[in-house]
N, C-alpha and C positions, 0 to 999 in steps of 0.2 A: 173586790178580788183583783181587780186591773191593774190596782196601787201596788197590791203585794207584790204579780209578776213583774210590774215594774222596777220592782226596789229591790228584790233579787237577780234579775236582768242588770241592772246600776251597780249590784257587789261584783256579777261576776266579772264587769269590764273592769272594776274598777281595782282586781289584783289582774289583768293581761290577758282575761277569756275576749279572742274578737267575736264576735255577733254581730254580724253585717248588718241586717234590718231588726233590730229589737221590737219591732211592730209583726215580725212574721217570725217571732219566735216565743214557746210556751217551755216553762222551767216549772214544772208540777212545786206542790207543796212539801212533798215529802221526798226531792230530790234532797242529798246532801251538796250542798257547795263545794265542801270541801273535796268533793270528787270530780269535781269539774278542775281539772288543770292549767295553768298560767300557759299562755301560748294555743290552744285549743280554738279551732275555728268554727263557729256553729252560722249555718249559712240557711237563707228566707227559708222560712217553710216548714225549719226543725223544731222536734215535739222530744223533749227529755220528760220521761216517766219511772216509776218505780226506785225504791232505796235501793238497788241494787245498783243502781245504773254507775258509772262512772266512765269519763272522758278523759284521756291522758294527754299529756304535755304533747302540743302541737297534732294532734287526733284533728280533722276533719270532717262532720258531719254532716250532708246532703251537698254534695260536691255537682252533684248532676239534678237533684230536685228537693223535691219534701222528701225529708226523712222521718221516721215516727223511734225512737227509741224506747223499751220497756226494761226496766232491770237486765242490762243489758253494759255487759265492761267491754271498752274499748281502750285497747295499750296506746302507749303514746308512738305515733306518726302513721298511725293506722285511718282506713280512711273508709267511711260509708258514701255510696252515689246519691242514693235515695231508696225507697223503701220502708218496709216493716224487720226490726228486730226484736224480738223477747228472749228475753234468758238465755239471750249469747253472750260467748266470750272472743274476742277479738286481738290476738296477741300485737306486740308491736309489729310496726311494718306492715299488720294484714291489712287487703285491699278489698271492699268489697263493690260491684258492680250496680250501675243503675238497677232498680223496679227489684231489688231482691226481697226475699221475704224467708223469712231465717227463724225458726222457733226451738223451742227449748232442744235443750242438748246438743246445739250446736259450737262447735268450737274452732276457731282457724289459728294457728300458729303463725309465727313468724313469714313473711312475705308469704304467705297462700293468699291465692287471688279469687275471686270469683267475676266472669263478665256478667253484661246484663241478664237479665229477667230467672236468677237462679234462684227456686227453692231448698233450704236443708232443713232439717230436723236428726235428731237424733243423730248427727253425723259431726266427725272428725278428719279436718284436714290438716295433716302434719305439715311440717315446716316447708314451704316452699311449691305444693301441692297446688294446680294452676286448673281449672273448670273455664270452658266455655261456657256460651252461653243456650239460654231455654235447659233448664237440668234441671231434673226432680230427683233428689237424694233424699233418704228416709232410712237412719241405722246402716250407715257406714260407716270403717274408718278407712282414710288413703293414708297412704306414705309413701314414699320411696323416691331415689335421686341423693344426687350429692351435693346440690349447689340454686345457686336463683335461676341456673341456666340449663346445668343437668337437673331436670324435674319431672316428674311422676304429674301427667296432664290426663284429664277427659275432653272427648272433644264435643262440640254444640248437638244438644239434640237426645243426650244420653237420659235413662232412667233408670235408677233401682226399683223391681220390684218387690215392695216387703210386706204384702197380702197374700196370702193362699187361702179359698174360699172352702174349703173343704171343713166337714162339720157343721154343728150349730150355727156359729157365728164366723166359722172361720178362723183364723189367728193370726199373728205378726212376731212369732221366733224364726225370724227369717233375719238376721244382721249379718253382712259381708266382709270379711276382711280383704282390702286392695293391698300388700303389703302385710307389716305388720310393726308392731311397736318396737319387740325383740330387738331387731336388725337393725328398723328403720331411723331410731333415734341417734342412728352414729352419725347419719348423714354418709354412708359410704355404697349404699346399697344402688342397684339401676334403677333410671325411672321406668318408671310403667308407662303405657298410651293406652287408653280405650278408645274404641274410633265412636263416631259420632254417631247419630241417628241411630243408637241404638239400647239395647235396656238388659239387664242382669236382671234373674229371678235368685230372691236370696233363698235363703244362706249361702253365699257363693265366697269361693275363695282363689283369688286371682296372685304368682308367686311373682315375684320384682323380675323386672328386666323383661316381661311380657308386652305382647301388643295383641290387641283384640281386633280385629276389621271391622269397618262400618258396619252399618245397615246391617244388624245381625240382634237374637236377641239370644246374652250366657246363661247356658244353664247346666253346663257341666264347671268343675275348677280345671284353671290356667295353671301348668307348673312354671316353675322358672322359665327366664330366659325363650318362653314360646309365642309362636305366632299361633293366631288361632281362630278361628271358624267354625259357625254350623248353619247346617245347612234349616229350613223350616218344616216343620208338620205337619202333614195331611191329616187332620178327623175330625172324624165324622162317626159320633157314636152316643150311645142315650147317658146321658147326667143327671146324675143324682147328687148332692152336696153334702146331704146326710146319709146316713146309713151305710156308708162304702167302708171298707177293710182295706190298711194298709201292712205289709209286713213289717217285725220287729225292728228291721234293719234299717226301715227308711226314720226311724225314730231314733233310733242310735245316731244316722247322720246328723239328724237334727238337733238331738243332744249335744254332739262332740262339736258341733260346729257354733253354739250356744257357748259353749262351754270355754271354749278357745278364745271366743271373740273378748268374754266375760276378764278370762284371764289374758287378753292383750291392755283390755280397760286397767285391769287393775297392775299392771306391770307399768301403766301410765302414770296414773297419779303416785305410785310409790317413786316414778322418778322424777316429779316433779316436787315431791313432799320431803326427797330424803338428796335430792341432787340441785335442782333450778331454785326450789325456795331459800336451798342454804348457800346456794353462792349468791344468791338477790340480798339478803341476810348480811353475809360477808363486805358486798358492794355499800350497805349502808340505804339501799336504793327502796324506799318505803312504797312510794307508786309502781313500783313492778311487783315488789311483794304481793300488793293488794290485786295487781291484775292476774296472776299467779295463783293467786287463792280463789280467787273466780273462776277460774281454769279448775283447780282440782274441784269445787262444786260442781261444774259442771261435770265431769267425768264421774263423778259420785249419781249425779243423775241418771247418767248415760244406764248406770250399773243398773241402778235400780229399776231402771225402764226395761234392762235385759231380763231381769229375775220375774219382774212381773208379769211379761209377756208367756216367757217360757212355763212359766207354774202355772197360766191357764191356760197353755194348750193341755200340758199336764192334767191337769185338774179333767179338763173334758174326753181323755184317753185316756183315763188312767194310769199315769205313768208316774216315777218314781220325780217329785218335784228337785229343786234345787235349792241347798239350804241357805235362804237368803240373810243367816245372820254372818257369815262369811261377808259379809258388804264391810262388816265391822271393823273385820281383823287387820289389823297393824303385818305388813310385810317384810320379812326377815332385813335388819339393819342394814347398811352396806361392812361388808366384812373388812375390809382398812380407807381409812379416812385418803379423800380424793384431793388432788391438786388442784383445788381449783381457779385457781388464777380468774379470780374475783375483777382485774383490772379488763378482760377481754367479757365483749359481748358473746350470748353463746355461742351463735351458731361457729365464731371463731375459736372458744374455746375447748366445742366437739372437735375441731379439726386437727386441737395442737394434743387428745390424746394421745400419748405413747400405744404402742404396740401392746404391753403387757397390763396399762391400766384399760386400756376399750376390754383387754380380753379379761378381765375382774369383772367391771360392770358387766359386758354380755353373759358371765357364766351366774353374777346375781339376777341379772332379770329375770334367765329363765327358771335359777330354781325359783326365784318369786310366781312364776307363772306357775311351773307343778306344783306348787307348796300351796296354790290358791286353787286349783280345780281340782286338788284332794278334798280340800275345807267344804270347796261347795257341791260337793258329790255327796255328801252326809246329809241322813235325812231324820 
């Protein structure tokens, strides 16, 4: 077994992959090589797992220690510290922090950062999207900001809560929007701040250009442009987890706020399916393709992870489920063919939209969005 990772170890160097200690590094059997790309630095300690995996041109891996990789895409100049990944995706330029540990349906775009000791799960951070560190995220997406410098930050300490203990078992239709996709994919929108040491109970929805203060934990929505505070709870009173009655209304919230997040997901990958894959397509550019297709897997998960949450809290209140074959549906074309000047990277080719072409795609996303929480409102 030691000759194999040897002699696979010996191919990758031997097209430009550096592997600092070959002796402190494991390349599974069932990685493909051909995803490991020329330029890519795999530093002591690193463990490549799963067919899914893939390392892009000049990508770094365990920059600050061991890193453990599982079916897990990383774009090219994107960088892991150390840590645990599974069935992430990692767009070019994303940076990710010492000791993190990152599990399925996570996704980081272009320059989003994360510092040390950050958990995600189920979570999306858009382009440029910057977390401190110690941060527990579970079923969120962030967006918002214009730039590597104008950006949509949390600060060290923060946590989404996405349990509510109430019922049998409890449940997890609790996913937040920080932003949203609509707006946030122009890159024109303000960043957001959440202050630090502090935690969101979902389904919460926070609107761009907002700032949260520390040491606080949200539990109502941020509109735009707001500063915002609450204050904490006195009680003191007898609990029960089952058998309690909640009114109509607070299941409406919980539905519409399911329901929005569902169709910001899929307002996502129809523009990565129908805008970024076809100018990567155009580019000629094969290794962005395939990191881009990783990307929409992932957001394909994300969905599915939302429908299934939500149909058993459903299922244990009786409520009208969500029709999860709407996961299926193909989202309305783009109505006139885009400019896309294939020669510029994206984040610069968002920038050089015209006035009349942002305002096309913004009026397609959102009928894409009502045209998807009609589909999945059928039962």
């Amino acid at each position: 077994m030691r000759e194999d990772i040897e002699e696979r170890i010996r191919s990758l160097e031997e097209k430009g992959v550096i592997i600092v200690d070959p002796r402190q590094t494991y390349i599974a059997p069932e990685v493909d090589l051909d995803r490991i790309y020329k330029g890519s630095v795999l530093f002591p300690g690193c463990r490549l797992t799963g067919k899914r995996t893939l390392v892009g041109t000049c990508a770094q891996i365990g920059t600050e220690g061991p890193a453990a990789i599982h079916d897990t895409v990383v774009g090219s100049g994107a960088e892991v510290g150390s840590g645990f990944l599974t069935d992430t995706t990692l767009l070019p330029m994303a940076k990710v922090g010492a000791n993190a540990h990152f599990r399925g349906g996570t996704l980081l775009e272009e320059y989003a950062t994360t510092a040390h000791c950050v958990g995600l799960k189920q979570s999306i951070l858009m382009y440029s999207v910057t977390l401190g560190s110690l941060i527990n995220l579970c079923d969120v997406l962030i967006s918002g900001g214009s730039s590597r410098k104008e950006h949509t930050e949390v600060g060290s300490g923060f946590i989404h809560f996405n349990f509510t203990p109430w019922g049998k078992n409890g449940d997890k239709a609790t996913p937040s929007l920080v932003g949203n996709v609509t707006e946030g994919v122009f890159l024109d929108q303000k960043r957001i701040f959440l202050g630090g040491l502090s935690g969101m109970v979902g389904p919460a929805s926070i609107g761009f250009g907002a700032m949260t203060a520390a040491g606080q934990v949200i539990r109502r929505p941020v509109a735009e442009s707001t500063m915002h505070a609450e204050t904490g709870r006195n009680i003191d009173s007898v609990c029960a987890f089952s058998g309690v009655a909640f009114p109509d209304k607070r299941f409406r919230r919980i539905y519409d706020r399911n329901a929005e997040f569902l169709a910001q997901l899929h307002a996502l990958k129809e523009w990565y399916l129908q805008v970024r894959m076809e100018r990567s397509r155009l580019r000629g550019d094969r290794e962005l393709s395939l990191v881009l297709a990783g990307a929409v897997e992932t957001i394909r998960d994300c969905m599915k992870e939302r429908v299934s949450r939500y149909n058993s809290l459903a299922a244990e209140w009786s409520l009208k489920p969500m029709d999860a074959a709407a996961l299926d549906k193909q989202g309305a074309p783009l109505p006139v063919p885009v400019d896309r000047k294939e020669e510029l990277a994206y984040d610069e080719w968002v920038r050089t939209l015209g006035k009349e072409e942002r305002q096309r795609l913004h009026d397609w996303l959102r009928d894409v969005t009502g045209d998807f929480k009609e589909q999945i409102s059928r039962s």
